[in-house]
DSSP file (Angstrom, degrees, kcal/mol; ACC not computed):
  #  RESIDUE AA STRUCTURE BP1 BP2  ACC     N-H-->O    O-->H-N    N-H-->O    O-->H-N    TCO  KAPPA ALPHA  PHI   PSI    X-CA   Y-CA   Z-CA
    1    1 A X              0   0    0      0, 0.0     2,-0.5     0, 0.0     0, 0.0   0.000 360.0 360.0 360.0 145.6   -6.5   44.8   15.7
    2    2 A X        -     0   0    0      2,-0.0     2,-0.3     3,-0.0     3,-0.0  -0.993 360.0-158.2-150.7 123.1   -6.8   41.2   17.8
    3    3 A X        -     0   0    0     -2,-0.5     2,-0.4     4,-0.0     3,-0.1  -0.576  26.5-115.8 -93.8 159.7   -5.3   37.9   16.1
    4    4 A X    >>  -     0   0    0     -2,-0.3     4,-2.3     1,-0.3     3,-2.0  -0.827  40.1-107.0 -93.6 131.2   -6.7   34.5   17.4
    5    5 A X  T >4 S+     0   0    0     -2,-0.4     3,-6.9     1,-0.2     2,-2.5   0.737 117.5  52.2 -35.8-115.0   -3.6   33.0   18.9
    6    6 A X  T 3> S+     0   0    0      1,-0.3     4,-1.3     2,-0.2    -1,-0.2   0.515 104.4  54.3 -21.6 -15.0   -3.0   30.3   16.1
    7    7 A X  H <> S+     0   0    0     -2,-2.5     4,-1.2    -3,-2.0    -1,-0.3   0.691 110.2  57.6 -87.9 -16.8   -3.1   33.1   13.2
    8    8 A X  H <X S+     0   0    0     -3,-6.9     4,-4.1    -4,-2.3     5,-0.3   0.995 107.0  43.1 -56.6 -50.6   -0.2   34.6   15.8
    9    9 A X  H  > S+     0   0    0      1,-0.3     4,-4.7    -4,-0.3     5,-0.2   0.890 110.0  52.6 -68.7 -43.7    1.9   31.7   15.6
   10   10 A X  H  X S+     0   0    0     -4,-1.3     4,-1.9     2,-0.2    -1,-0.3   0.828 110.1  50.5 -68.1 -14.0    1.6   31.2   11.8
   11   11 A X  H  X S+     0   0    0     -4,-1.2     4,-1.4     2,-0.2    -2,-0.2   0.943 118.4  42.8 -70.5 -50.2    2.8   35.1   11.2
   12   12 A X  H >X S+     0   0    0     -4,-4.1     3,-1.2     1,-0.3     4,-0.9   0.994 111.1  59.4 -77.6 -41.3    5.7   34.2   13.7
   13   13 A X  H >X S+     0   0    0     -4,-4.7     3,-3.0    -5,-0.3     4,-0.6   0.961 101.4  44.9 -39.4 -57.6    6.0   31.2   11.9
   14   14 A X  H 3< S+     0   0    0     -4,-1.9     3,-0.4     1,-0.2     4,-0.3   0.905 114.4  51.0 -68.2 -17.1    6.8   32.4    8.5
   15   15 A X  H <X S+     0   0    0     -4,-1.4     4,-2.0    -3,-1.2    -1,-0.2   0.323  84.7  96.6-102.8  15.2    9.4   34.9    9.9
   16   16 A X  H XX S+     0   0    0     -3,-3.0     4,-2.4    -4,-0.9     3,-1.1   0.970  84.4  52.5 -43.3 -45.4   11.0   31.7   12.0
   17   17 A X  H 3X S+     0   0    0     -4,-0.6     4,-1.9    -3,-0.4     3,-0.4   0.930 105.7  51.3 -73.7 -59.5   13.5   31.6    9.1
   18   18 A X  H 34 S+     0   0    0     -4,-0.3    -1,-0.3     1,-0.2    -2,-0.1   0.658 108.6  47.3 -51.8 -35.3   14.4   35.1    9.3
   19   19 A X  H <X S+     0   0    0     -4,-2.0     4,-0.7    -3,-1.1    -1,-0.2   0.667 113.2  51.1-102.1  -8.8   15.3   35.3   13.1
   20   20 A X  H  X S+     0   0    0     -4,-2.4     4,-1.3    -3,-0.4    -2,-0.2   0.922 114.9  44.9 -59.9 -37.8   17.5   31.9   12.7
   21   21 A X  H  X S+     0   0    0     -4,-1.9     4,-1.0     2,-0.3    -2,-0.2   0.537 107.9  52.5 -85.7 -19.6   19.1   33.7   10.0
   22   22 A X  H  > S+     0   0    0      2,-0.2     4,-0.6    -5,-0.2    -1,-0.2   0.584 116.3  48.6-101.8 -29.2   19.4   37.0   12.1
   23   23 A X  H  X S+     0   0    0     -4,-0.7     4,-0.7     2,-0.1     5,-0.3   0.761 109.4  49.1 -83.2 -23.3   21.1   34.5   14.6
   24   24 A X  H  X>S+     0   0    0     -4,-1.3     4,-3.9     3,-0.2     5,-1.4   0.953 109.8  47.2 -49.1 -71.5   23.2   33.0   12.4
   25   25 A X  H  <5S+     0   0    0     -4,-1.0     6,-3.1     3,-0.2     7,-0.3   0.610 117.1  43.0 -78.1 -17.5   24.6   35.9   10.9
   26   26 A X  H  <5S+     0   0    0     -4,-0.6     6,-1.0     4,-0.2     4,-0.5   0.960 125.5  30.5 -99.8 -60.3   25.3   37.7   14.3
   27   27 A X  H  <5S+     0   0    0     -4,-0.7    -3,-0.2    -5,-0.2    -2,-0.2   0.637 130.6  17.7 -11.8 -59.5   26.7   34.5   16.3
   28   28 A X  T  <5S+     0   0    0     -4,-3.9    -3,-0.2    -5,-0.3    -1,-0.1   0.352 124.7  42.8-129.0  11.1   28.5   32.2   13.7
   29   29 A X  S   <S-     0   0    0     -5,-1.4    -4,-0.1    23,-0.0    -2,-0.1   0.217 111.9-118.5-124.9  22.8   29.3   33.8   10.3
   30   30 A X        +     0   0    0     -4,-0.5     3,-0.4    -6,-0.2    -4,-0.2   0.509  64.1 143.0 103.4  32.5   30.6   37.1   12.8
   31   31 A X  S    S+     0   0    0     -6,-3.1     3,-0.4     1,-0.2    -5,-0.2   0.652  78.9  49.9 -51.7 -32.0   28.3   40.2   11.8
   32   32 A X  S    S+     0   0    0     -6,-1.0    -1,-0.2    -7,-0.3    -5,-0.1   0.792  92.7  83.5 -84.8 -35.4   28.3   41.2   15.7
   33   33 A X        +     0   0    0     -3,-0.4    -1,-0.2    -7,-0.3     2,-0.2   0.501  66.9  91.7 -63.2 -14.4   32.1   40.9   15.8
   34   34 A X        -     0   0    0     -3,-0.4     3,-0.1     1,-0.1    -3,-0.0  -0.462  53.8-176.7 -95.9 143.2   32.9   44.3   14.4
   35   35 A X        -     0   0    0      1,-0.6     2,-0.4    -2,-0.2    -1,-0.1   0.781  57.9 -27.0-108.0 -91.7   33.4   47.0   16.8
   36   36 A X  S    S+     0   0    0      6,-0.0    -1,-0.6     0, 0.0     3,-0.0  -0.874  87.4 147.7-107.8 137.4   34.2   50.8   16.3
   37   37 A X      > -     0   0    0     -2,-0.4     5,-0.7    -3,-0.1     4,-0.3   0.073  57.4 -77.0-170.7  63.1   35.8   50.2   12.9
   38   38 A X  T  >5 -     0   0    0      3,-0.2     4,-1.7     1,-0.2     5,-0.1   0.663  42.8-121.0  30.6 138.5   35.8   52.8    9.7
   39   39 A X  T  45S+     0   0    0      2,-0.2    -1,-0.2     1,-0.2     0, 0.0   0.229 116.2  67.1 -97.7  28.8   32.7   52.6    8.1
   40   40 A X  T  >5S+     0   0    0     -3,-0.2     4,-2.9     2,-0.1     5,-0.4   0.492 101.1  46.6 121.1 -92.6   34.5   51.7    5.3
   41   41 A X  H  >5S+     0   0    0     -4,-0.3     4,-1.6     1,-0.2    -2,-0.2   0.870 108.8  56.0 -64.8 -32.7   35.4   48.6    7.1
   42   42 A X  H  X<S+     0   0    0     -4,-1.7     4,-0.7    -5,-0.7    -1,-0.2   0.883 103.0  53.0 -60.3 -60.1   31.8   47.8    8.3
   43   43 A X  H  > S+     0   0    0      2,-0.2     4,-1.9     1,-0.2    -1,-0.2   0.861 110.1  45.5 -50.9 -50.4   30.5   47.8    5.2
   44   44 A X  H  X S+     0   0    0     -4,-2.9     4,-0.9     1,-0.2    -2,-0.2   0.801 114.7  47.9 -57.3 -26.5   33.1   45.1    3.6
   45   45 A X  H  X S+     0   0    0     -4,-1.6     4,-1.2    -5,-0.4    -1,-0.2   0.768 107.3  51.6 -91.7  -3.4   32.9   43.0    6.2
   46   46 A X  H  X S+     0   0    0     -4,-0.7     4,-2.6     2,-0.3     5,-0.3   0.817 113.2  58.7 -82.3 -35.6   28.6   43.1    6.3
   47   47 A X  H  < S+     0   0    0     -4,-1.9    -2,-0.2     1,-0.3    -1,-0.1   0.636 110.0  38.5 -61.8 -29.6   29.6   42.3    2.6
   48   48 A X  H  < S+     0   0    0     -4,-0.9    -1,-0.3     2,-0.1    -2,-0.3   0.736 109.2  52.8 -96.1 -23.3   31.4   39.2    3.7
   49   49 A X  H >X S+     0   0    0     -4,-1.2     4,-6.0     2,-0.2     3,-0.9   0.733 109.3  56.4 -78.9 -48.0   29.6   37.9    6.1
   50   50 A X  H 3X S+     0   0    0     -4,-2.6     4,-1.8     1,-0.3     5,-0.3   0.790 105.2  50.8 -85.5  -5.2   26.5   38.0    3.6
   51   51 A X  H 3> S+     0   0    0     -5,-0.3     4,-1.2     2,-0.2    -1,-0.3   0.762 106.7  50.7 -96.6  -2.4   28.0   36.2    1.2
   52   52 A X  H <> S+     0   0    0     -3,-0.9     4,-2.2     2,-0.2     5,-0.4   0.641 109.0  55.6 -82.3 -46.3   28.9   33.5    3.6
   53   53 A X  H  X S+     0   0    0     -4,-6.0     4,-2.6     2,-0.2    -2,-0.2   0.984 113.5  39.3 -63.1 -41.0   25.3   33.5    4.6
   54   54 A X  H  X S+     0   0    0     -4,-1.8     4,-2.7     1,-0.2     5,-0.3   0.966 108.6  55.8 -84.5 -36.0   24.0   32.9    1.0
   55   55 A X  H  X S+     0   0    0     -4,-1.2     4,-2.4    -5,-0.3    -1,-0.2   0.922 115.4  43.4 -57.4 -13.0   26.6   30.5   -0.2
   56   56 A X  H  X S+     0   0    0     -4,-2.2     4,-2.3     2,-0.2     5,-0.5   0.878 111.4  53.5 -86.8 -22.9   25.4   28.4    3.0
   57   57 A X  H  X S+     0   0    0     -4,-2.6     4,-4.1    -5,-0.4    -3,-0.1   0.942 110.3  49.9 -36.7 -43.3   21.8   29.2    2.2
   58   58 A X  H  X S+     0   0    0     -4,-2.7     4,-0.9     1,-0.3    -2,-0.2   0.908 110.4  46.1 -83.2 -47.0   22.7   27.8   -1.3
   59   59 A X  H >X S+     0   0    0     -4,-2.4     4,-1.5    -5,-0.3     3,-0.9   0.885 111.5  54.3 -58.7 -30.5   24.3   24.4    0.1
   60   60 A X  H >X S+     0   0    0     -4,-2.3     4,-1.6     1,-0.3     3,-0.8   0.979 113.7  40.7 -98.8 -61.4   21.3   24.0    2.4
   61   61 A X  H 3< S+     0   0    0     -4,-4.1    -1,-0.3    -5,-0.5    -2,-0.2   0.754 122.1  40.9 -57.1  -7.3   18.9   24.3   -0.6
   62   62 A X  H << S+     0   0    0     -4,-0.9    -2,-0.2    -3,-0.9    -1,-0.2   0.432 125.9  32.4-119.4  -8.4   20.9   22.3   -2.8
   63   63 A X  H << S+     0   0    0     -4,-1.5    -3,-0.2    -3,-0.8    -2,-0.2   0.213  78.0 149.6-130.6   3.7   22.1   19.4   -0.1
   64   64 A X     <  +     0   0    0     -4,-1.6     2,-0.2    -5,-0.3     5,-0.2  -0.257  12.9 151.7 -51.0 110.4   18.7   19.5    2.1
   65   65 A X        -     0   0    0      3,-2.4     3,-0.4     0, 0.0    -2,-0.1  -0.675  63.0 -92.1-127.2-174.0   18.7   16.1    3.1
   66   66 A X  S    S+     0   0    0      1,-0.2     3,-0.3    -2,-0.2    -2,-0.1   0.764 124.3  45.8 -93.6  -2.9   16.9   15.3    6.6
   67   67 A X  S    S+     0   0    0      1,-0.3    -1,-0.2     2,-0.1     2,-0.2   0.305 114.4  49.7-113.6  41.5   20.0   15.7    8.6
   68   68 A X        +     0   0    0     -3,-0.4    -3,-2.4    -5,-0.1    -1,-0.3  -0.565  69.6 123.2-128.3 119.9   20.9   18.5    7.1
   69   69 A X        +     0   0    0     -3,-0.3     2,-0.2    -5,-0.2    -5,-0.1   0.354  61.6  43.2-124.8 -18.7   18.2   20.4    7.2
   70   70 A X  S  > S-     0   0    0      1,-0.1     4,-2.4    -3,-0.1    -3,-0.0  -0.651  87.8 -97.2-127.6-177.2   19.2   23.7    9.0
   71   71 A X  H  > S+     0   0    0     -2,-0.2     4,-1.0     2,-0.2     5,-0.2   0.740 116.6  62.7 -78.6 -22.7   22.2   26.1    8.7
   72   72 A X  H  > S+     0   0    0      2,-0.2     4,-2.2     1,-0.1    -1,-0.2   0.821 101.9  47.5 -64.8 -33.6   23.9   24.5   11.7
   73   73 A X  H  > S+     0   0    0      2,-0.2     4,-3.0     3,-0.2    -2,-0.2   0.935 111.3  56.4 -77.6 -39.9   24.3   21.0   10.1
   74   74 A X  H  X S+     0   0    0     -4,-2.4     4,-1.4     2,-0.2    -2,-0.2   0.814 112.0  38.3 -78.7  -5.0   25.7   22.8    7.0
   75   75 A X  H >X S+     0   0    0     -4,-1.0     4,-2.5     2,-0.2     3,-0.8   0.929 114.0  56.3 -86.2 -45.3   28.2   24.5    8.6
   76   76 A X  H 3X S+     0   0    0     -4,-2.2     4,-1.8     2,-0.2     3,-0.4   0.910 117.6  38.0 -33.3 -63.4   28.8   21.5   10.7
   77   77 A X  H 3< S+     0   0    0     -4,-3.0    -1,-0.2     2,-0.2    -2,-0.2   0.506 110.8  53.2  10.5 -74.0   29.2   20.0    7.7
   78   78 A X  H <X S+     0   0    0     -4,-1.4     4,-0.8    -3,-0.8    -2,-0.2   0.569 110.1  51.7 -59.2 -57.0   31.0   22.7    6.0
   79   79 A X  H  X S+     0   0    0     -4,-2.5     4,-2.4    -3,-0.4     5,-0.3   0.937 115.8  45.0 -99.8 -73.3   33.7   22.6    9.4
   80   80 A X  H  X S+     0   0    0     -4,-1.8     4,-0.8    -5,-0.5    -1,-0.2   0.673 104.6  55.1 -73.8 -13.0   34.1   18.6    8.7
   81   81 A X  H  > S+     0   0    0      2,-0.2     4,-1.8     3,-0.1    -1,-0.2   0.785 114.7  46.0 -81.5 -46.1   34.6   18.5    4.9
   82   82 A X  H  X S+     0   0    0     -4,-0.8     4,-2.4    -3,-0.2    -2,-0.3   0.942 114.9  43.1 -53.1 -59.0   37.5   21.1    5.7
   83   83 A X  H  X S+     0   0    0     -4,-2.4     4,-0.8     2,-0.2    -1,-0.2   0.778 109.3  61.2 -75.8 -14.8   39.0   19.1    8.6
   84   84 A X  H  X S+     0   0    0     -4,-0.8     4,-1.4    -5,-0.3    -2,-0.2   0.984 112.9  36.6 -42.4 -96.4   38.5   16.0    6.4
   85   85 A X  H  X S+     0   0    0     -4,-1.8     4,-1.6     2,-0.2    -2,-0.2   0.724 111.7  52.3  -9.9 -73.5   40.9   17.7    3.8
   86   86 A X  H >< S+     0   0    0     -4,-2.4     3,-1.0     2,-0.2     4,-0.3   0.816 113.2  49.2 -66.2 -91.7   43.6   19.4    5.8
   87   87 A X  H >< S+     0   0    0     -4,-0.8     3,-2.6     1,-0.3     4,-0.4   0.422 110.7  49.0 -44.6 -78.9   44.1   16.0    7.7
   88   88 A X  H 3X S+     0   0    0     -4,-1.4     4,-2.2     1,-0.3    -1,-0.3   0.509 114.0  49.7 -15.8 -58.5   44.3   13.9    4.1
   89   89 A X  H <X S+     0   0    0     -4,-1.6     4,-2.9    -3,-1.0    -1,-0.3   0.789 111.5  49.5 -39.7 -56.3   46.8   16.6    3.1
   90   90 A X  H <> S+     0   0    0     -3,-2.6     4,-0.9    -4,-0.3    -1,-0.3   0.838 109.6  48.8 -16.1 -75.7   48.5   16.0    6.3
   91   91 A X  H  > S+     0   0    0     -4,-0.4     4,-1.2    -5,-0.2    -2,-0.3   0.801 116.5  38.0 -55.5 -44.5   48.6   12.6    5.8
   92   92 A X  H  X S+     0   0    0     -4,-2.2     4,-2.5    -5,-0.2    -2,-0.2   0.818 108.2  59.3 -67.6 -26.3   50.0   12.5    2.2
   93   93 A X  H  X S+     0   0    0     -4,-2.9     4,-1.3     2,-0.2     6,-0.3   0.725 109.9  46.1 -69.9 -31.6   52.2   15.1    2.5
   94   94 A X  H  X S+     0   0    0     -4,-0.9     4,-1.1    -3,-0.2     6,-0.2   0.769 112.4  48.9 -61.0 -35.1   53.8   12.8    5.6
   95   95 A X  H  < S+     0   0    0     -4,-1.2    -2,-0.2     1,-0.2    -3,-0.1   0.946 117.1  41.8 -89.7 -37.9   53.9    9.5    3.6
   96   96 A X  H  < S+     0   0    0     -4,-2.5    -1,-0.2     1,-0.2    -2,-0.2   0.682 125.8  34.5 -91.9   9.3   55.6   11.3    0.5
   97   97 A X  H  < S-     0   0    0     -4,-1.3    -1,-0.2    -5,-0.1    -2,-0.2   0.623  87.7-149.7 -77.5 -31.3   58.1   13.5    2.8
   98   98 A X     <  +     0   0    0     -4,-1.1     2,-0.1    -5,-0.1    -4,-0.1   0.636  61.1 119.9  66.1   3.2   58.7   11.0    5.4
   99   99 A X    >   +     0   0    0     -6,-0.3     3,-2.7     1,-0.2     4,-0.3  -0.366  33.0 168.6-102.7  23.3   59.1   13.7    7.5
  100  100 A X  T 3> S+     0   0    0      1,-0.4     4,-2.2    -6,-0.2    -1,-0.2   0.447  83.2  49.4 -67.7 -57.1   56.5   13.7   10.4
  101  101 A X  H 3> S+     0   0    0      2,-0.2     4,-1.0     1,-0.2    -1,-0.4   0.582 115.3  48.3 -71.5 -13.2   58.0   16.3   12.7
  102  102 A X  H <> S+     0   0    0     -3,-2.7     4,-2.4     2,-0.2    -2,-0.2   0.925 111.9  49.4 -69.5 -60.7   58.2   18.6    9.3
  103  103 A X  H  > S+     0   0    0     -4,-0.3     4,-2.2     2,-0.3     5,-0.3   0.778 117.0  38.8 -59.2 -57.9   54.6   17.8    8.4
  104  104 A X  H  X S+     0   0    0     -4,-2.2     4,-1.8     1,-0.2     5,-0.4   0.999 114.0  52.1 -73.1 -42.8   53.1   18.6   12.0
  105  105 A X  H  <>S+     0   0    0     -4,-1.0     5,-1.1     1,-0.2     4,-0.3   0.766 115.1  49.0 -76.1 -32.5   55.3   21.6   12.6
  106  106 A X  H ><5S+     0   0    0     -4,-2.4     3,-1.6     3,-0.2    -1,-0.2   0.991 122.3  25.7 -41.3 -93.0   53.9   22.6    9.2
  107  107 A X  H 3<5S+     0   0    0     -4,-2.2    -2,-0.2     1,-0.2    -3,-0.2   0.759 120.4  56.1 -62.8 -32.2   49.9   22.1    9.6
  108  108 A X  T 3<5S-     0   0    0     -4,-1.8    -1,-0.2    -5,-0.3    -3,-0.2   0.437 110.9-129.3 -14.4 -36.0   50.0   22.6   13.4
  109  109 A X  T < 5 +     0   0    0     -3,-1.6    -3,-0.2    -5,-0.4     2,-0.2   0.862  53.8 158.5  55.1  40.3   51.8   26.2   12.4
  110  110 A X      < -     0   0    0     -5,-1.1    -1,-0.2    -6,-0.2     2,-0.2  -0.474  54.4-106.4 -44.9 135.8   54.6   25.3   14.9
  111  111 A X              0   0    0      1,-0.2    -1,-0.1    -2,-0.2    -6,-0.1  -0.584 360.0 360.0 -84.7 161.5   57.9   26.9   14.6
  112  112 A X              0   0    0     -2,-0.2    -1,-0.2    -3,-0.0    -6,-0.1   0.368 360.0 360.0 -98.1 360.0   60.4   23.9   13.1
């Protein structure tokens, strides 16, 4: 069988999605991370990892704006709505302790 170069590129094309997603999953949501481990353990954690890949699937269809468009911008995203938070917390937790050195040694996970 012989493709024409351009019928190549649109087959690799439609399975673009599939090898970002196969990079994704091995790279930043930790599927590669597992080593020798009970197979057991392997399983739960392939179980967690793909449920972290479809709830970002699901923000990325449901927040597809044009800068975020891909799975790196919603975890980017994802990563800054989170540090957003813990800092606020941070910050209120300071102004209604007064305590500053409590507060970092707290969120910091510092021994007091």
């Amino acid at each position: 069988m012989h493709l024409k170069t351009p019928t190549i590129l649109q087959i690799y094309g439609q399975r673009w999605g599939c090898e970002t997603d196969n990079v994704y999953l091995h790279t930043r949501l930790g599927l590669g991370d597992f080593r020798v481990r009970p197979y057991e353990a392997v399983v739960k954690w392939m179980a967690v990892v793909h449920l972290g890949l479809a709830y970002l699937q699901w923000r990325l269809m449901r927040e597809q704006t044009r800068t975020l468009c891909n799975l790196a911008a919603i975890i980017r995203q994802h990563r800054d709505e989170h540090a957003r938070d813990w800092l606020a917390g941070a910050c209120q937790e300071a102004m209604t302790t007064g305590d500053l050195t409590a507060v970092l040694n707290r969120y910091l996970a510092q021994d007091a």
